[in-house]
N, C-alpha and C positions, 0 to 999 in steps of 0.2 A: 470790451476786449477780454479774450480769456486769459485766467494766469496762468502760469507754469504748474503749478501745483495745481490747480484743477483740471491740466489738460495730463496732467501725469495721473492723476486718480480714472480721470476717464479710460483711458489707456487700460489701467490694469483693471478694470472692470469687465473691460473690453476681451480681457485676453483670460479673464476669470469665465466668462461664457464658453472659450473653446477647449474641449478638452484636449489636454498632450496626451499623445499615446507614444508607446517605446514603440523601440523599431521589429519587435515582435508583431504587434498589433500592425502596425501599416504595415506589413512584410504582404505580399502576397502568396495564393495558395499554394505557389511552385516553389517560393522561397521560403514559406515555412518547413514541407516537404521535403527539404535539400537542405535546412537552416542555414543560406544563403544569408538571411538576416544577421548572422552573429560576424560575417566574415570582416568590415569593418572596422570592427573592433579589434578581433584578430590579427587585421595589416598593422592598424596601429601599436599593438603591442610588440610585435614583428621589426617594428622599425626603429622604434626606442627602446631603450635601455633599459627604462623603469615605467612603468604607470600612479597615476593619481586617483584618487576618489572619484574627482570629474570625469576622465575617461574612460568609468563604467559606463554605459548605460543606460539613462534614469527609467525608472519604472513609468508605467501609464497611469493616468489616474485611475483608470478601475483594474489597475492592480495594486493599491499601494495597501498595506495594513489598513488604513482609516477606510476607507471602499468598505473590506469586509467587516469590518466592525461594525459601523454601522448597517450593513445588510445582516448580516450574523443576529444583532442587537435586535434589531426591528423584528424580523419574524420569531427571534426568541420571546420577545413579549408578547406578539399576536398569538403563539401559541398556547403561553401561560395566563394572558387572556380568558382560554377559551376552555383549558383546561390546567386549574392550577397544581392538580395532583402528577403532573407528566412529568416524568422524570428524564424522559428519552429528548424533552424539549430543546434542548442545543442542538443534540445528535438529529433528529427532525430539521430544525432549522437549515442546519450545514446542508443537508439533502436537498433540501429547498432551494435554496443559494445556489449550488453550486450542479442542480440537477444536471442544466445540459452539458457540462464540463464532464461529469460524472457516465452519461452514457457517452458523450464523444470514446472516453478511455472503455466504456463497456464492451462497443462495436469495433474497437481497434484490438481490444484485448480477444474478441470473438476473431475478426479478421484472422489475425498473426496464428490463430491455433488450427483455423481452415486449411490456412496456407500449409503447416507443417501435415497436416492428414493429407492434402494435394502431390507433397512432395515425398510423402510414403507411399502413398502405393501408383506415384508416377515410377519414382525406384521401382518398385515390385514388377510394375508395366516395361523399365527399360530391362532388367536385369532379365527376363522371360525372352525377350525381343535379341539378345545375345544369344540364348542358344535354339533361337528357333529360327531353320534354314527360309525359313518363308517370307522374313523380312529382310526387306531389301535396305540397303545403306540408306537411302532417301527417307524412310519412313523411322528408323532409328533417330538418323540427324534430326530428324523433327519432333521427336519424342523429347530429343535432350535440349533444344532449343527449347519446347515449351517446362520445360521442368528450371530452366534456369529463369526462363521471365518469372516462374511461381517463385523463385527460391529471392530474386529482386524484390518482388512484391513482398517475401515474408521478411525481409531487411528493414526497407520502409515500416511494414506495419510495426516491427518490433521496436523500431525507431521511436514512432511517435509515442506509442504505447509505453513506453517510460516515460518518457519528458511531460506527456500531458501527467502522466501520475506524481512523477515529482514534480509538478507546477502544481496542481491540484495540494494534494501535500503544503505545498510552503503556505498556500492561500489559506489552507486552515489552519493551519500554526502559526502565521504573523496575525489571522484575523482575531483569534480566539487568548494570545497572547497582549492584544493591543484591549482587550475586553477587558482582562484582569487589570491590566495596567491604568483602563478609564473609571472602572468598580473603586480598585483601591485609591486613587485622589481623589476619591467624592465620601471618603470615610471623615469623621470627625477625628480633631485629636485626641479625645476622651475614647473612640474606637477602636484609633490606631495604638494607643497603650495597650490594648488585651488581644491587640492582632498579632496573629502567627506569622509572619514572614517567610518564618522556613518553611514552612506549610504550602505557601504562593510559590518558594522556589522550588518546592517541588512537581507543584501540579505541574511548572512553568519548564523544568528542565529534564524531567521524566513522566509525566501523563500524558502531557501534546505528544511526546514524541511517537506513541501507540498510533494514533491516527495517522502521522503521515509513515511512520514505519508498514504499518496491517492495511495499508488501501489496497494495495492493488490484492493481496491475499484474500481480501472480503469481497472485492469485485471475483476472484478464481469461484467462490461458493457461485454465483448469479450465472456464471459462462458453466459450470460442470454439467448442466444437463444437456446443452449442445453437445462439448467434447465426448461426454458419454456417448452418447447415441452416433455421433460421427464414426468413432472409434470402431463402436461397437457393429457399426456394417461393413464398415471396413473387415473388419474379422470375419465376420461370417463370410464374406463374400471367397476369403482365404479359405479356413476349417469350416466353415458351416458350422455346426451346432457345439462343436468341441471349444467353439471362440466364449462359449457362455461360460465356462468352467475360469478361464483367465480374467475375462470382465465383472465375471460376478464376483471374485474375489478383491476385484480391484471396490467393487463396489462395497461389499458388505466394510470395508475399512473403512467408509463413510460415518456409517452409525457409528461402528467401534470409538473411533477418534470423538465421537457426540458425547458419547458415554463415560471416555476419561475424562474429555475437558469439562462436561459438568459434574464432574463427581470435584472438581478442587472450586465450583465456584463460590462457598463457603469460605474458605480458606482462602481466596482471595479478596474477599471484602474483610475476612477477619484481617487479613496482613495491612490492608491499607487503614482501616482501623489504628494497629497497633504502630504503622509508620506515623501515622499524623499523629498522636500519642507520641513516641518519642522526640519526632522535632518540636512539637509543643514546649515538652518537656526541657529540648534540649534546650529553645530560647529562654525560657523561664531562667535556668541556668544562668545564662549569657546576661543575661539582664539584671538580675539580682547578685549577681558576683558578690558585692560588697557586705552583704547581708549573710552569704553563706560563709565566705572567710570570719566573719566576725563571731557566728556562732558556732566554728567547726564544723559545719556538717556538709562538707565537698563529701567525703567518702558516704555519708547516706544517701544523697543525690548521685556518686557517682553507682552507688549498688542498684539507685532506679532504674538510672538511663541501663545500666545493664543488662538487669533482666527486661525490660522492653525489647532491646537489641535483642537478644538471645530470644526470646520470644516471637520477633521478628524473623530472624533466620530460621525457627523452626518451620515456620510458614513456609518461607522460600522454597525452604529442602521438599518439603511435602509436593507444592507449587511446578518444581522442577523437575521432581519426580516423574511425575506424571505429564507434563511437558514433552519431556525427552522419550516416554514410554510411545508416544503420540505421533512423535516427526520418525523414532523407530520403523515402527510400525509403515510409516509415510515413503521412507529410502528403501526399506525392506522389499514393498509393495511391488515392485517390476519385474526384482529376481523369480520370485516368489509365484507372480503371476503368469510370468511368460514359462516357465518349467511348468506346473501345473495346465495347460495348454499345449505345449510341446508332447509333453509323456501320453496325454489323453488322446492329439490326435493320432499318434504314433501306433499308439494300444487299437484305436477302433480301424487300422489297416492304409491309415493315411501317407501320403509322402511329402517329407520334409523336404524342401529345397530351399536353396538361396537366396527365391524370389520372393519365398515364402517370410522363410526366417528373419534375411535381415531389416526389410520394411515393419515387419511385428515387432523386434527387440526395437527400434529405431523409435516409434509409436508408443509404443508402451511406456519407456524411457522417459521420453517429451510428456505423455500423460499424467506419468509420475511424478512429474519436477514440477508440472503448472499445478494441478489440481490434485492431487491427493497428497501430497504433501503443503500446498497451500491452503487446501482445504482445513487442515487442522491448525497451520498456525493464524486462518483466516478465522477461523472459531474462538482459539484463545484471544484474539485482537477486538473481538465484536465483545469480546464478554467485559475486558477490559475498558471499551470506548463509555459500556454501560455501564 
């Protein structure tokens, strides 16, 4: 006869075999699309007062922290296996992991910027179709019907195209937080005496956050050669060759923004240098308290940590400088653009119109705000990750 306690052990061995998935994962394709799956939750919070821990939720197993830990782990060491000088070996791995999650967001972030070129020069197509006697009402109504399915369809794409990014996002910042955390309890305590802490809180509370802050910006560099070339036939098809004068200024700000952000990349491994140098410094402090009161010397350690500090924010200044010189350059790039483009075709005997102009400012606009101004803070972020 079996006992209670072995039919309870069976049981959960039992139930250790199937994996839980949240109600993301089981949701189907129509319910992810609609996030149907959160609703739910939603009623319930809707109907009570207050909610509990429990009635999050729960994550699925291959989303919880430990999942990507151990996947993050694994190809971290297959890589340092294979080459122990790679420095790029996390940043590899994570790519690795998390590839088809990574293009799902690629082709949704391609999608959603199709869809706005679709809905530019559908405009361009309806606003012609108002003052041309030759169209009849029927073929208008159906010009604005299909420009509104496009303009649904770029809702959707826009939709997902975030949440996969901040899902993707969290997965590398619980996985990569859950690393350090399994690193540091397998330290000795003779280790853990000359370990930095403040050091861990900060890779822990400001380096992660580059990654999931600069993803989707470093995905913008992989999507610009579509948008360019979309863009850029769009135009032509407008001004014909006068469209090269706009585009190619939008372009040449590419290299530009190349060339300031590596001119600080110096100065940003000095800065992170000189930060772990001051929290070092600063535990040291914290730790020997007893020792510095005893011989006087708080004001020599505090003129350390000073000049550190202050040697730190010289960095920054520099750092920001040139930052802000960069995302300038990025917001500037539309005005800038589309005048240059407007004067030229004006000058070579062209005619501006409505159909013309506002699908161009419209295009340009949306160009400016995905990719050339992502493009640069998608650069400082790549440079950062490494």
């Amino acid at each position: 006869m079996i006992s209670e306690d072995s039919l309870q052990h069976k049981l959960l061995e039992i139930e250790d075999k199937f994996e839980y998935k949240s109600p993301y994962e089981k949701a189907s394709f129509f319910n992810r699309i609609n996030f149907l799956w959160v609703l739910p939750f939603i009623n319930k919070v809707n109907k009570s007062n207050y909610i509990s821990g429990s009635d999050v939720p729960e994550l699925g197993d291959s989303e919880k922290p430990d999942f990507y830990e151990a996947q993050f782990t694994k190809e971290y060491e297959r890589i340092k296996q294979k080459n122990p000088e790679d420095k790029k070996a996390l940043f590899n791995a994570i790519l690795k992991v998390l590839g088809f999650q990574i293009m799902l967001l690629f082709f949704s972030f391609t999608f959603f910027f199709l869809c706005r070129v679709v809905i530019a020069y559908q405009s361009h197509i309806l606003l012609e179709s108002f003052v041309d006697p030759e169209i009849t009402d029927m073929n208008l109504s159906i010009q604005a019907l299909l420009m509104f399915v496009v303009i649904i369809v770029r809702i959707y794409s826009a939709a997902q195209m975030e949440y996969i990014g901040q899902r993707i996002g969290f997965f590398i910042k619980v996985g990569i937080i859950q690393m350090v955390y399994k690193k540091v309890n397998k330290l000795s305590h003779h280790s853990l005496q000359l370990f930095s802490f403040g050091k861990v809180i900060n890779l822990v509370a400001n380096d992660v956050n580059v990654v999931d802050a600069g993803l989707t910006s470093i995905i913008s560099i992989l999507v610009f050669p579509i948008g360019f070339i979309s863009c850029s036939l769009m135009l032509w098809s407008f001004f014909g060759a006068s469209s090269l004068i706009g585009m190619g200024y939008l372009f040449l700000t590419v290299p530009i923004q190349r060339m300031l952000t590596n001119t600080t990349r110096k100065t940003r491994t000095s800065k992170n240098v000189t930060t772990d140098e001051r929290v070092r410094k600063t535990n040291e402090v914290i730790d020997h308290i007893r020792f510095l009161k005893m011989y006087a010397w708080e004001l020599k350690f505090m003129d350390i940590l000073k000049d550190l500090r202050a040697k730190e924010i010289g960095f920054l200044k520099r750092i920001i400088t040139f930052d802000y010189m960069t995302r300038a350059l990025g917001f500037s790039s539309q005005a800038i653009s589309t005048f240059l483009l407007f004067v030229t075709f004006y000058f070579i005997g062209g005619e501006l119109t409505a159909s013309k102009i506002f699908p161009t400012i419209m295009i340009l606009d949306f160009f400016r705000k995905i990719f050339v101004r992502n493009i640069g803070v998608g650069m400082i972020n790549y440079m950062e990750i490494n």
